[in-house]
C-alpha positions as CSV (number, residue, x, y, z in Angstrom):
1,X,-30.2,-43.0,-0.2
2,X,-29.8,-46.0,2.3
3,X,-31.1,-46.6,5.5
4,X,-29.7,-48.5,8.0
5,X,-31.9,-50.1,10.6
6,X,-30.1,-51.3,13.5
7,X,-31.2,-53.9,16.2
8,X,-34.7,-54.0,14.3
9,X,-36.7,-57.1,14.6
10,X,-39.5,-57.8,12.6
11,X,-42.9,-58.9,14.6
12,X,-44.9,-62.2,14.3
13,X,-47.6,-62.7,11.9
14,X,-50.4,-63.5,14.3
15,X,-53.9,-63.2,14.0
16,X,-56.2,-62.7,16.9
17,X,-60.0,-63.1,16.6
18,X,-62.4,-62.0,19.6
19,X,-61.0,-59.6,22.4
20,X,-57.7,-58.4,22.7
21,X,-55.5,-59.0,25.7
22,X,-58.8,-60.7,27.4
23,X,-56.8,-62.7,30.4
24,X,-55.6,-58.7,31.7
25,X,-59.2,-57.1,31.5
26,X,-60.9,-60.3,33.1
27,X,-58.3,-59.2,36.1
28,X,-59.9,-56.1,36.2
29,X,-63.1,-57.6,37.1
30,X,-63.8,-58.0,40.7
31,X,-66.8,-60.8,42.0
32,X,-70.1,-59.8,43.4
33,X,-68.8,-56.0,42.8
34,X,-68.7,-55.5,39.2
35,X,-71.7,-56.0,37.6
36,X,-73.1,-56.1,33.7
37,X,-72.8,-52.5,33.0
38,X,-68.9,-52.5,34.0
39,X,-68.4,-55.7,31.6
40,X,-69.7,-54.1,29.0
41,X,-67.1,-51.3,29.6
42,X,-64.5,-53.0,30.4
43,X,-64.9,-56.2,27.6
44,X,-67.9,-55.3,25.4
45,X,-70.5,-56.8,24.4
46,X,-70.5,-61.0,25.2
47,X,-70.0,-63.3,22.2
48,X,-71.9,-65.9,23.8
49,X,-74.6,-66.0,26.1
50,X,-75.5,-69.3,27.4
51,X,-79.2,-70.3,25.9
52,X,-80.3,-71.8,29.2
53,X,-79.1,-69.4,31.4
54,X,-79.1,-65.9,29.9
55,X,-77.2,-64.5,33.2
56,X,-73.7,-66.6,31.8
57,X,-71.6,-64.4,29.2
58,X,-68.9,-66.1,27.3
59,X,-66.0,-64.2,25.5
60,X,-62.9,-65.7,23.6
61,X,-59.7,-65.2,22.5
62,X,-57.3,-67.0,19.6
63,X,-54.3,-66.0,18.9
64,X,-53.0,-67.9,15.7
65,X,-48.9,-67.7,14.5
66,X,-46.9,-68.3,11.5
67,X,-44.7,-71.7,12.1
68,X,-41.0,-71.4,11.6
69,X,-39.5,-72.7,8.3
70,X,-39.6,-76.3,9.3
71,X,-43.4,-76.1,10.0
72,X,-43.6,-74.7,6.3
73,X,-45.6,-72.0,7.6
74,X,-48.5,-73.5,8.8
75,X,-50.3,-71.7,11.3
76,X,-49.5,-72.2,15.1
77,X,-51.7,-71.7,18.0
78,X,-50.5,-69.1,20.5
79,X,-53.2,-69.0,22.7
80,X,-56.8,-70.0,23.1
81,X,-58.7,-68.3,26.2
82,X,-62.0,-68.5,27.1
83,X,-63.6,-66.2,29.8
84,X,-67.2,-67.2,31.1
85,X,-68.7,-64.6,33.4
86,X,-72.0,-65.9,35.7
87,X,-74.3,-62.8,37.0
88,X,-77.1,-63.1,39.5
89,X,-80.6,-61.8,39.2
90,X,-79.4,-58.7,39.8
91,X,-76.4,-58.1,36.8
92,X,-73.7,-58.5,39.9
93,X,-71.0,-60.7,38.8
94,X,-71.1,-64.0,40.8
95,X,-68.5,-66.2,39.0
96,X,-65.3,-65.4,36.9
97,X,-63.6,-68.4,35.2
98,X,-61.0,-67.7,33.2
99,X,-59.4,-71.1,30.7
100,X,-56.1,-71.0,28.7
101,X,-55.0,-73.0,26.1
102,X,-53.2,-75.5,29.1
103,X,-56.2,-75.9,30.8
104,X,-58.6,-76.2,28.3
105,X,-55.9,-79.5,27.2
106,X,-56.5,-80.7,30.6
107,X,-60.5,-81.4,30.0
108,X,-61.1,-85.1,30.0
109,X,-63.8,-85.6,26.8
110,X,-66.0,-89.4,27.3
111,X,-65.7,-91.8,25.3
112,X,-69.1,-92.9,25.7
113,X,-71.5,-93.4,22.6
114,X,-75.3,-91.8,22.2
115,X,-77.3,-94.7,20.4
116,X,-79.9,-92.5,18.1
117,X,-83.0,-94.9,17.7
118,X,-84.6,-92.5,15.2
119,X,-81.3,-93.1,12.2
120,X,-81.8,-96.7,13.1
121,X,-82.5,-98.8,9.5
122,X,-85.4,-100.8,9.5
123,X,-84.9,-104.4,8.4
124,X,-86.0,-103.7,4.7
125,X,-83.4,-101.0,4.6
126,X,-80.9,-102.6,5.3
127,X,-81.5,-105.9,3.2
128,X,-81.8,-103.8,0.2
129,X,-78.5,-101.5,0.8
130,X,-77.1,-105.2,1.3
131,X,-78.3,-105.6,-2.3
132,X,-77.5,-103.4,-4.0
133,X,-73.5,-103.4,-2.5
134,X,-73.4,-107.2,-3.8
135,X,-74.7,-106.0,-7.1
136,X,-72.7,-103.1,-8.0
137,X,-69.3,-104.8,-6.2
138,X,-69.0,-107.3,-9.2
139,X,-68.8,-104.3,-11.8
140,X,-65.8,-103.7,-14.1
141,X,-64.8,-100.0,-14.1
């Protein structure tokens, strides 16, 4: 027996980690009228909670792809949304901002150095790492 599919296409490979379709339930959330209890209905529980402020829930979405035959099937990313949720004292939703993949491209990163006095090598240190490069860089291997 043979079967015939017609106009069948087959579906993209994709892989999703963290909540589903998180950009239309964040829609469904309305500010200072929700509150904790319908977030946890409507999205679940968060996957982040800020540790300075416990009142700021975070929640993500990835969506990875297979690439087409000339990307030799490396994986491709679809989309990349974050959702981060502030709360008053009071579990009422204050703040809803929701980042794609676009905007989270658009975030300007410094490129300003931290100078960590405590890894710094004291003079000995680094006299004898200075040492011991001049006497192993003569070896024959």
């Amino acid at each position: 027996m043979i079967v015939i599919l017609s106009s069948c296409q087959l579906q993209d490979p994709n892989k999703t980690h963290g909540i589903f379709f998180l950009e239309n339930r964040a829609k469904e959330l309305t500010l200072n009228s929700s509150n904790k209890n319908d977030v946890m209905k409507i999205i679940g529980n968060p996957q982040i909670k800020n540790e300075n402020n416990k009142e700021s829930w975070i929640y993500l979405e990835r969506t990875l792809s297979k690439g087409k035959f000339h990307k030799l099937g490396k994986h491709i990313l679809m989309d990349n949304n974050v959702l981060v949720l502030d709360f008053d004292k009071y579990g009422i939703l204050t703040n809803k901002i929701f980042l794609s993949k676009e905007d989270i491209n658009k975030i300007q990163f410094t490129k300003k150095t931290t100078i960590n006095n405590l890894s710094k090598k004291s003079f000995v240190q680094s006299f004898l790492e200075s040492v011991r490069q001049k006497m192993y860089s003569g070896r024959k291997r």
